[in-house]
C-alpha positions in Angstrom: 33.9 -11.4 0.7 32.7 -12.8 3.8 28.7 -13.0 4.5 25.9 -14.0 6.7 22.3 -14.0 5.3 19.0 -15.0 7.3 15.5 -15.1 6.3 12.6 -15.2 8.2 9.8 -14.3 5.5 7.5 -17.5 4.6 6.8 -20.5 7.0 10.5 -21.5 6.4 13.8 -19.6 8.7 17.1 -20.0 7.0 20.3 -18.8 7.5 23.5 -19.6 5.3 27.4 -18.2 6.0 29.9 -17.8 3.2 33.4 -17.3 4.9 37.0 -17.8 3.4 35.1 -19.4 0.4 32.9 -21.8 2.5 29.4 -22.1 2.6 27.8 -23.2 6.0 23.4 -23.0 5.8 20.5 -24.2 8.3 17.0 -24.3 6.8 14.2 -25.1 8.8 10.3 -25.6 8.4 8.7 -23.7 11.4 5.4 -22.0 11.1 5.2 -19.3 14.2 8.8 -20.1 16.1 10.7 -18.0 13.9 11.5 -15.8 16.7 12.6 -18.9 18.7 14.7 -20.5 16.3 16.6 -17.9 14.0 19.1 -16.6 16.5 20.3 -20.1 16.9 20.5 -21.3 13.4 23.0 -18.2 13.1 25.2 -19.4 16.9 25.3 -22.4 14.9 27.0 -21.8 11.6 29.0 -19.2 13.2 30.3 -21.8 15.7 30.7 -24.5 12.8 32.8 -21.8 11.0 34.6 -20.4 13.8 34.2 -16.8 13.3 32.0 -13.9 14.7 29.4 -11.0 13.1 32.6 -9.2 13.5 34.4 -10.5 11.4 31.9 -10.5 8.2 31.7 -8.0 5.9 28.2 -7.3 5.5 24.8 -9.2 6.0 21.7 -10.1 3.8 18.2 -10.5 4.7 15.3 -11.2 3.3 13.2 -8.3 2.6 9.9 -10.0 1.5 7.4 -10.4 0.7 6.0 -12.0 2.2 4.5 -13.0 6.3 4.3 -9.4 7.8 5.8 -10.6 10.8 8.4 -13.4 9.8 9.6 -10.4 7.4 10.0 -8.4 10.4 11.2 -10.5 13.1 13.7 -11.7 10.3 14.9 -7.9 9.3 15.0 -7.2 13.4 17.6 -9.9 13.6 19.7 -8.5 11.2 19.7 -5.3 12.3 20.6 -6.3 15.4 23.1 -8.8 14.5 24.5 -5.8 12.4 24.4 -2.8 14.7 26.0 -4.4 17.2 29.0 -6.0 14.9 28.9 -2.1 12.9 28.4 -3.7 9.4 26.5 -3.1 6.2 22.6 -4.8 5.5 21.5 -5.4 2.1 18.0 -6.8 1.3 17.0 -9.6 -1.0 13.9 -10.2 -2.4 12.2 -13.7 -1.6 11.0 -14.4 -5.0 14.1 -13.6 -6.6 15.8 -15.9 -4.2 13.4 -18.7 -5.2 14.1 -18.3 -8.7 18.0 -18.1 -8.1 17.0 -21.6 -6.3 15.4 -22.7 -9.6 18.1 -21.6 -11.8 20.9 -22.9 -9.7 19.7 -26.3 -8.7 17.8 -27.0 -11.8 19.2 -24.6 -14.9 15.9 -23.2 -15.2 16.8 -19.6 -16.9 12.8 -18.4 -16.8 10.9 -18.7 -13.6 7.9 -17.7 -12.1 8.1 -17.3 -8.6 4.8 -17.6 -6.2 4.2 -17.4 -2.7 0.7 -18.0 -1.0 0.2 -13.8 0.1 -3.2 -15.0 2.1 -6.7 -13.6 1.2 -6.8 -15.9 -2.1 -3.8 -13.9 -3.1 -0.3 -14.6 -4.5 3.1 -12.6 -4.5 4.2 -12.8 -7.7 7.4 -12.5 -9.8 8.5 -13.2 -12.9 12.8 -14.0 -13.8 15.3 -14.2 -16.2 18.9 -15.7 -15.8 21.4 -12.6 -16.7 25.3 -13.0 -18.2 26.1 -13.4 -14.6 23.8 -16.4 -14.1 22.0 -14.2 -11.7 17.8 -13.8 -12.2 16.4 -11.1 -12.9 13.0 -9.5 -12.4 11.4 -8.9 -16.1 8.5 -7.4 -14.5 7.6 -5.6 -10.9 7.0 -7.7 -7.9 3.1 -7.7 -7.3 0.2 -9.2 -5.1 -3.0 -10.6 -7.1 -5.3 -12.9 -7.4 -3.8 -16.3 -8.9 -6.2 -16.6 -12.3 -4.9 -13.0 -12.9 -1.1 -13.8 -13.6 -1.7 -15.3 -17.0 -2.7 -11.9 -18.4 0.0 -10.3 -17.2 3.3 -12.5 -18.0 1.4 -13.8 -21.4 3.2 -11.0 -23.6 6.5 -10.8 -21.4 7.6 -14.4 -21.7 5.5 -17.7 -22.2 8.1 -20.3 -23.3 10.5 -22.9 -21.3 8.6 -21.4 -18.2 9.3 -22.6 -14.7 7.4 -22.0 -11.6 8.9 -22.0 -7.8 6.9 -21.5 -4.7 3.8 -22.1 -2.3 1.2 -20.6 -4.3 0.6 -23.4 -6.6 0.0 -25.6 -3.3 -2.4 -23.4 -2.0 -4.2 -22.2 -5.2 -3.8 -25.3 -7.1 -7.1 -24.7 -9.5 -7.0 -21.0 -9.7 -3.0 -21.8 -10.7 -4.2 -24.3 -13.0 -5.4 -21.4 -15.6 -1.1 -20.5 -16.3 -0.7 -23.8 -18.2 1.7 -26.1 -18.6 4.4 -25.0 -15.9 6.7 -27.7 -14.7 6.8 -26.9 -10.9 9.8 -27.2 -8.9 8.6 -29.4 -6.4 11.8 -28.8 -4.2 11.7 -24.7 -4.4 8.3 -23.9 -2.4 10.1 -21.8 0.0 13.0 -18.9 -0.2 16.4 -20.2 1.2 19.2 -17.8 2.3 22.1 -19.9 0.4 20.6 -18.3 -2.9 20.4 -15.0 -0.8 24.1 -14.7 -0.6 24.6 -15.1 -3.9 21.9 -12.0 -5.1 23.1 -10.2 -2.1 27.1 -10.3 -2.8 25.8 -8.6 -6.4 24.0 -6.3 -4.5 26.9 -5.4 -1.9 29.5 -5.4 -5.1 27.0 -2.5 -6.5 27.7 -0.2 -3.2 23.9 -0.7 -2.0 24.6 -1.6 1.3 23.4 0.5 3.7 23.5 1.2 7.8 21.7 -1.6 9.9 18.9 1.4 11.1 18.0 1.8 6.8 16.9 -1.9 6.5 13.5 -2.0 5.0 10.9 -4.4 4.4 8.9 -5.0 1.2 5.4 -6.2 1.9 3.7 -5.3 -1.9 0.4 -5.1 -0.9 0.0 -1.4 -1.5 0.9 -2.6 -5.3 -2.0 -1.8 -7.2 -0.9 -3.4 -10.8 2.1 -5.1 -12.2 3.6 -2.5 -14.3 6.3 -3.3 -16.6 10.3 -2.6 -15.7 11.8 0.8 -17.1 13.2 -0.2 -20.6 10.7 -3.2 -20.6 7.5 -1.5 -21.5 
């Protein structure tokens, strides 16, 4: 199957193309010109690979959390991209994505992901490499104060534990409190090449929807970090 997936959610835009089993990306560092430099990360790997939105199957954005507005300029792209080409949307979570980085790039089969949320805050999720080598979220995603996550993973998983993201950057002491996490220096930001990957699962499930039903996930109306069904 034949995909496009863009993310606009953190300071970093990315897009990646998976066509006729090739993989074309663009990643890009660029606080505040999202909106300037997304539609033309996606011209170029569709040029590089030939093809048009037209002839994709479905696309994949990422659905935060996240920056309010990079989540949003990034899900108005693909809503338009998709409309207009009359294809399927499936969202991705950015944490997830970040640990699918971690796992694929480094093996790491237990990662915590965390993302700088502002207002001494983090977004938060915890992961776990499935059968399919795809992570998978042990616990709810969740905004909170960095020297609260310990409490809260301590009695899900505390061994051969991984952490990806921006938050240990910005928080560095407050982070300090979780241990002895080997940080992947090289997965501070989500990229859409590990958003293909989640999102084909997703798309192979049926839970693609219309372009107009793309939503994003902001978490900051999450008040705790309950436990998964069958988890608890």
């Amino acid at each position: 199957m034949n995909y496009l997936a863009i993310d606009a959610s953190t300071e970093a835009a990315s897009v990646a193309l998976s066509f006729n089993d090739k993989i074309y990306h663009r990643f890009d560092m660029c606080p505040q010109s999202h909106s300037l430099l997304l539609l033309p990360m996606v011209d170029d790997v569709l040029k590089e690979a030939n093809v048009s939105i037209a002839d994709l199957d479905g696309l994949i954005f990422g659905r935060g959390p996240g920056s309010f507005t990079g989540v949003r300029i990034g899900i108005g792209v693909a809503q338009g991209l998709a409309f207009a080409a009359d294809i399927p949307v499936v969202g991705v979570s950015t944490l997830q994505a970040m640990a699918q980085q971690a796992y694929d790039h480094f093996s790491h089969r237990n990662v915590l992901s965390a993302i700088d949320a502002r207002m001494s805050e983090a977004y938060v999720g915890l992961y776990q490499v499935d059968e399919n080598q795809l992570m998978q979220p042990l616990l709810n995603e969740a905004v909170m104060a960095p020297d609260l996550i310990k409490a809260h993973i301590d009695d899900v998983i505390s061994d051969d534990l991984h952490g990806a993201g921006s938050a240990w950057d910005s928080y560095q002491d407050k982070m300090a409190s979780l241990g002895d996490i080997v940080v992947d220096e090289k997965v501070k930001f989500p990229h859409a090449l590990a958003m293909l990957k989640l999102g084909a699962a997703e798309f192979a499930k049926g839970n693609g929807v219309d372009a107009e039903h793309a939503q994003p996930v902001y978490v900051r109306d999450t008040v705790t970090w309950k436990k998964l069904p069958g988890r608890e």
